[in-house]
N, C-alpha and C positions, 0 to 999 in steps of 0.2 A: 369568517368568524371561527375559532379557534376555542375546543375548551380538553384541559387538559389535566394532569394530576400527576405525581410523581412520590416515591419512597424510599427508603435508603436503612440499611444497615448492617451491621457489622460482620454480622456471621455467626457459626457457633463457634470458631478456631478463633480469632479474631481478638485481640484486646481493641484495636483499635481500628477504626473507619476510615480508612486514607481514599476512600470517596467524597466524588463532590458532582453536584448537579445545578442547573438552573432552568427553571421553569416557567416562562413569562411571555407574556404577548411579543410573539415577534422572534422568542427568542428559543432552544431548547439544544442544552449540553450535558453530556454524561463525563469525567473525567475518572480516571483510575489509577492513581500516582502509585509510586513506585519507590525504594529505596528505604525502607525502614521507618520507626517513629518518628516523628516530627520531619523527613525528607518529603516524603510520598502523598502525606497529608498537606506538606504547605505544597509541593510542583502541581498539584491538581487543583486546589485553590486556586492559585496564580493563572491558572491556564481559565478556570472560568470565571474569574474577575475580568481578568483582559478584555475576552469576548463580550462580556457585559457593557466594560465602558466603552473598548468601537465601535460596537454594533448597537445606538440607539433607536429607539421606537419610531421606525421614519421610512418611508416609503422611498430613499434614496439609498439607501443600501444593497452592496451587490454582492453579489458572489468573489467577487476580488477584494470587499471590504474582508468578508469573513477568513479567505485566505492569509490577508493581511496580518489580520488577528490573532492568527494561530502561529506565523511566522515572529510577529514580537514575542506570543508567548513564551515562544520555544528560546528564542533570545536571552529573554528575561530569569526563566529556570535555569539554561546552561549556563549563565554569567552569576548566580548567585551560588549553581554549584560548584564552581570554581574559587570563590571568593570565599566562602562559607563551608571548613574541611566538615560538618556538621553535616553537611546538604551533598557531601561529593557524591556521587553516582546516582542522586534525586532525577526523574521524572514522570511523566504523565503520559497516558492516552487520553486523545479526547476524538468524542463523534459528536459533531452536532447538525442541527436542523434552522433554519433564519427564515425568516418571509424575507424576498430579497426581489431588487430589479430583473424581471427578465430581459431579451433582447431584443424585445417587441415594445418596453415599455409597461409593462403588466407586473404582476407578480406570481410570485412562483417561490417553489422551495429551495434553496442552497442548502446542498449539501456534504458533509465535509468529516473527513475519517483518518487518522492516525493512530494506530497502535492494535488493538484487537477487544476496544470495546464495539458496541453494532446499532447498527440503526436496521429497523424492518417496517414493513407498508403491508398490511391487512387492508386488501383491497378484495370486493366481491368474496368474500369467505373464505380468501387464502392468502397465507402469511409466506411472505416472499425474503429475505434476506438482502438489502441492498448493497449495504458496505461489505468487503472485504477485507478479512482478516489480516496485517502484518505480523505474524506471529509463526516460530519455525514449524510448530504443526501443522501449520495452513501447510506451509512447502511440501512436508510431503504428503499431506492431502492432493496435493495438486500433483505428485508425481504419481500419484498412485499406491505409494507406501503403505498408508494410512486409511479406513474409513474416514469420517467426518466421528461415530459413536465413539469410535477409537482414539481419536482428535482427542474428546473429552476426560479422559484417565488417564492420559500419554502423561509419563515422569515430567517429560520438557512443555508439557501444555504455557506454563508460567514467561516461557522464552520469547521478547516479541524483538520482533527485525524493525523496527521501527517505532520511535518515542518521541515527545518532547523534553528538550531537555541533555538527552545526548549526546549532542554534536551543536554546533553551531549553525547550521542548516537543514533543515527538516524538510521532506517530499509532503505533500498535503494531497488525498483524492479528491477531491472535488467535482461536484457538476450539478444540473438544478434539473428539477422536474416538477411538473404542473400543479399547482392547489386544486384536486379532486375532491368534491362533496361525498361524502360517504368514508373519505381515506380513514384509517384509525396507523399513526406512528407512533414506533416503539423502540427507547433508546434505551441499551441498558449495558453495563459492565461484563466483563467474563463471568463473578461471580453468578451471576442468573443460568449463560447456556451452557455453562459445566457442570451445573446440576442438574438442570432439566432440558429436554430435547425439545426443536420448535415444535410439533404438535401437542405436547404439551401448555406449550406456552397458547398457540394457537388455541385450543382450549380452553384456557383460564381468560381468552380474550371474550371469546364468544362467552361466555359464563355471564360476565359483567359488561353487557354491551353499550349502555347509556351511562355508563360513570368510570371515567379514565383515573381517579383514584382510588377506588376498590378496586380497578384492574390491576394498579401499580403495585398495590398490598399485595393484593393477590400472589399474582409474581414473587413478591419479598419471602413473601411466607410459604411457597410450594419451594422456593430454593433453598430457603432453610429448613426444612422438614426432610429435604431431601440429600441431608447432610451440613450444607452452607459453612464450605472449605474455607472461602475466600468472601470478601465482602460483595455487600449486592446492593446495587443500583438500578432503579428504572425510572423512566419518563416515558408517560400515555398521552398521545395528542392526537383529539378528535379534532374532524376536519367538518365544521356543521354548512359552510358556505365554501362554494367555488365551483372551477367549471363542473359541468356535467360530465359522470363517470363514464368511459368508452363501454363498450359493449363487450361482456365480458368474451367472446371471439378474438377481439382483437387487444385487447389491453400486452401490453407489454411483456414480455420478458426479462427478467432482472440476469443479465449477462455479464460479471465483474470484469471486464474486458478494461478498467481502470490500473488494475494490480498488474499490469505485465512489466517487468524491470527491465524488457529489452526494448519498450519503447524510449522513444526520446523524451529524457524529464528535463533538458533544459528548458521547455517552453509550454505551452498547453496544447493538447490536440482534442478539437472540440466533435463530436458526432452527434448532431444535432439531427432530429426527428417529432414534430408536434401533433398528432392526429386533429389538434385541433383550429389550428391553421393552416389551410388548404393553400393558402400562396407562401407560406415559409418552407413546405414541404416542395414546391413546384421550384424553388432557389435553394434546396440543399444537393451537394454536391458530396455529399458520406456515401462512398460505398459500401459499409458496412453500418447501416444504421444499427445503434444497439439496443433499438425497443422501440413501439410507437410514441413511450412520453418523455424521452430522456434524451436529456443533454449532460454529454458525460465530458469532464474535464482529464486528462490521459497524462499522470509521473508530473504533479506540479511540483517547480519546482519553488519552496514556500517563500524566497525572497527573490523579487524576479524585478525585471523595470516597467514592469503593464505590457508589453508587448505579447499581443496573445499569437503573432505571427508563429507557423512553427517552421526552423531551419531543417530541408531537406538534407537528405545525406550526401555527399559530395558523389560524383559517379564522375567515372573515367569519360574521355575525350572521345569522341570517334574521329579515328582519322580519316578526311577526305580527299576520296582521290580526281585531281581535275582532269583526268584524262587524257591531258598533252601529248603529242608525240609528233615526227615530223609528216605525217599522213601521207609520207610514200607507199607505195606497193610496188611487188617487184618488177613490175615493167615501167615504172618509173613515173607516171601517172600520180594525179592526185586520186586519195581512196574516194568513193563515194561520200557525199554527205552522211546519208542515212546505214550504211556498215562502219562509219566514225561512232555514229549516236548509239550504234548497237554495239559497240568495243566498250564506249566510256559506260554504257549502263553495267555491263558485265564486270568491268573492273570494280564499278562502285556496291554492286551486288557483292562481290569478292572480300571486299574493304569492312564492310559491314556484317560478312557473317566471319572473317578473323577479329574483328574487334568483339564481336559476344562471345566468342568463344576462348578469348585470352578474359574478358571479364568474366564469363563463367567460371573459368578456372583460376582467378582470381580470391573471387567470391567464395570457392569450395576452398582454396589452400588459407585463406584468412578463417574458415571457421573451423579448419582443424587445426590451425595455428593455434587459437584462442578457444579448445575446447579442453576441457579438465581444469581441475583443483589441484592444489598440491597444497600441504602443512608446512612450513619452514622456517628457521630461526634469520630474521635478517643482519642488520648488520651492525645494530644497536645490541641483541641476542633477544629479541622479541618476536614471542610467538604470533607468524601471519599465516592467513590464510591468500595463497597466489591463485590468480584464473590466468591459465593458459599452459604451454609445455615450460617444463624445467629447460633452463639455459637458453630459453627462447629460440624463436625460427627464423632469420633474417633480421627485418625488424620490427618484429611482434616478439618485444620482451613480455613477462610472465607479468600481468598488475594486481596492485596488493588489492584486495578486497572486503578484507576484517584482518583486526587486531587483534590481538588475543589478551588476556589481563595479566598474564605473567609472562616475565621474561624467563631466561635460559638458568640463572642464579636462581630464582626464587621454584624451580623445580627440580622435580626428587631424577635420582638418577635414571632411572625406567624409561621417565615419562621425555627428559632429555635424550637418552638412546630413540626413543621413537618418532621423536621428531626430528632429528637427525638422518636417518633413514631417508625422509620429503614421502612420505606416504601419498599417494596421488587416489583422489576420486573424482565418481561423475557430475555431478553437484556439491554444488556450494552448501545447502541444509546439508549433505554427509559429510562432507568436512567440518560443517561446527559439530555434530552432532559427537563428531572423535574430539576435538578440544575439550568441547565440554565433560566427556565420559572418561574420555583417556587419561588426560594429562592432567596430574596431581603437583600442588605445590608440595616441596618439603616440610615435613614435619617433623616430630621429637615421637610426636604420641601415634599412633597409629589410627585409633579412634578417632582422632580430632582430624583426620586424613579423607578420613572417609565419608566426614561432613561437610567439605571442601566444595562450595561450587565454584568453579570456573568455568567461568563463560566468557565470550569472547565480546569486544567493546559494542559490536554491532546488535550484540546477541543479549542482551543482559537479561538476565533472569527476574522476577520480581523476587522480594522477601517473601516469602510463604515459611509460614509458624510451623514448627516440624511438630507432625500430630500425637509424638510422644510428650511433646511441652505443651499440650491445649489443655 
């Protein structure tokens, strides 16, 4: 049993809400569209209608229906932004939460994250963060660049690496974890944790602990008191029935080990861990469990054929040596049986430590092959962003990796001189981070230059109301 509450509004900057949520048995979405008036408010819409109609009130629904659901969405937005120059550069983030089949048969929570709105689990008095952020701050949070307080003031905070709506194919995180009596979930937009820090929010939980919409308010109104830049969304769902809570020694770790982009996103890789199944735990085979209650789905890829197999990476051959020879010795004799067996072991010992050592060195010249960024105009004059060496190393040519929005024409002369040059960095967020800052389209007026976002296709900025026009 499930009871829950939710709130929404605009902001103090804000003419308009291009949020959207749903709150219902079974079901719970936060969306945060994107792209100006009437864009941003219908791609978020759209994205929690969809979810609506797949995922009806039914104990047969899985974690792959809710995948599903996000993959048409994203279909559905991209294809109307295309058709519709009104809606061009429209999308959405969306996080949400489903009562969904587990793989025992049971139910369980699906859970499911695109863009840089967040789902969190207050469990035993502490608010944990589940989803991970797609958004360029995240990046270099993760490199170290950046605090997390820092994250939230950052110019580029509005920047997310991932949308519905942008591309034809959308990655989806995904993975399910246990219905815990006690849990308290909390889904809500960026406008919420760019005002206020989680113990804050932590805070206004425990405040209001038997009513999940006075907690949602709550939230609404400490984010707008506390400036409320950008619109705010939340959903509060108490968890009144299900298993019994682990003890808090052992309750889980919330480890975003989902957001890695060098894992393999053609397929799922699942890390299944259940405290509460003693013979599911005695048949998992995860080396790296990533918590005692989570089962985390690893770079889905959002339109896929069901195959949850995942394809290993191809590894080189080892070659075998059978040891043949004419088993003379020099006095003309056959060799002994037993200093045969010990030749052929020593050649095959031989055989096996040159083959790891041509794949070691393999292994290291492919990853400095394919290590750095570079900026470059290609061969249409479109600004890209390249991963690997300029003019490539064999045959590991340089692959594009982001687009840029302007070509070689529609920039001022500067900004062409510098991208010309192929400026090379360590990461991909510092290379967009130079499109976006560096490179100016041309303009007449200067002022109007200097209002200019360019962001690159991967990278798209939300519309945010510049706080001299609020």
């Amino acid at each position: 049993m499930l009871r829950w509450g939710s709130a929404s509004d605009a902001g103090q900057l804000r003419a308009q809400n291009e949020d959207h949520a749903h709150a219902g048995e079974g079901l719970f979405v936060v969306a945060d569209g994107m792209g100006g008036h009437l864009a941003g408010e219908v791609a978020s819409e759209m994205a929690v209608k969809k979810l609506d109609e797949r995922l009806p009130i039914t104990a047969e629904s899985s974690l792959d229906d809710l995948v599903e659901a996000i993959a048409q969405a994203n279909e559905e937005i991209y294809s109307d932004s295309i058709d519709d120059p009104d809606r061009a550069g429209m999308g959405t983030t969306v996080t949400a939460v489903a009562v969904v089949r587990d793989l025992h048969d049971g139910e369980a929570f699906g859970v499911a994250n695109v863009g840089d709105s967040r789902s969190y689990v207050l469990r035993h008095g502490r608010l944990r963060q589940l989803t991970i952020d797609h958004s360029f701050v995240q990046e270099l949070v993760a490199e170290g660049a950046i605090t997390r307080d820092e994250a939230r003031f950052h110019p580029r905070r509005n920047i997310v690496t991932r949308a519905l709506g942008i591309e034809p194919y959308v990655r989806v995180d995904s993975w399910t974890m246990p219905i815990i009596r006690g849990d308290r979930l909390v889904l809500c937009s960026d406008g919420l944790v760019d005002e206020i820090t989680d113990d804050a929010i932590s805070e206004i939980l425990h405040a209001h602990p038997d009513d999940p919409q006075s907690a949602a308010q709550a939230l609404v109104d400490a984010a707008n008191d506390a400036g409320g830049r950008d619109n705010i969304t939340v959903v509060v769902v108490d968890v009144l029935e299900g298993d019994d809570p682990p003890d808090p020694t052992e309750e889980f770790d919330v480890v975003p080990m989902w957001d890695d982009d060098d894992l393999d996103t053609t397929g799922e890789t699942q890390i299944v861990a259940d405290p509460l199944d003693d013979e599911a735990n005695s048949d998992d085979d995860s080396d790296e469990p990533a918590g005692d209650d989570l089962e985390i789905t690893t770079g889905v890829a959002a339109l896929y054929d069901g195959d949850r197999d995942v394809t290993p990476a191809p590894g080189a051959k080892v070659p075998i040596v059978d040891g043949s020879d004419d088993g003379r010795s020099a006095g003309g004799t056959d060799r002994p049986p037993k200093k045969r067996r010990g030749v052929r072991l020593v050649r095959f010992v031989l055989a096996i430590g040159v083959a790891a050592v041509l794949i070691l060195g393999s292994a290291i010249f492919a990853a400095w092959a394919r290590s750095g960024y570079f900026v470059a105009f290609d061969d249409d004059g479109q600004v890209v962003i390249y991963q690997g060496r300029q003019g490539g190393v064999l045959w590991f040519d340089p692959t594009e990796e982001a687009v840029g929005q302007f070509g070689r024409d529609e920039l001022d002369d500067e900004s062409i001189e510098l991208v010309e040059e192929r400026p090379e960095f360590s990461s991909q967020a510092s290379a967009e981070l130079f499109v976006a800052e560096r490179l100016r389209p041309a303009a007449d007026d200067p002022d109007e230059r200097d209002d200019v976002e360019t962001p690159t296709d991967d990278t798209r900025p939300r519309d945010e109301t510049d706080d001299a026009g609020a």
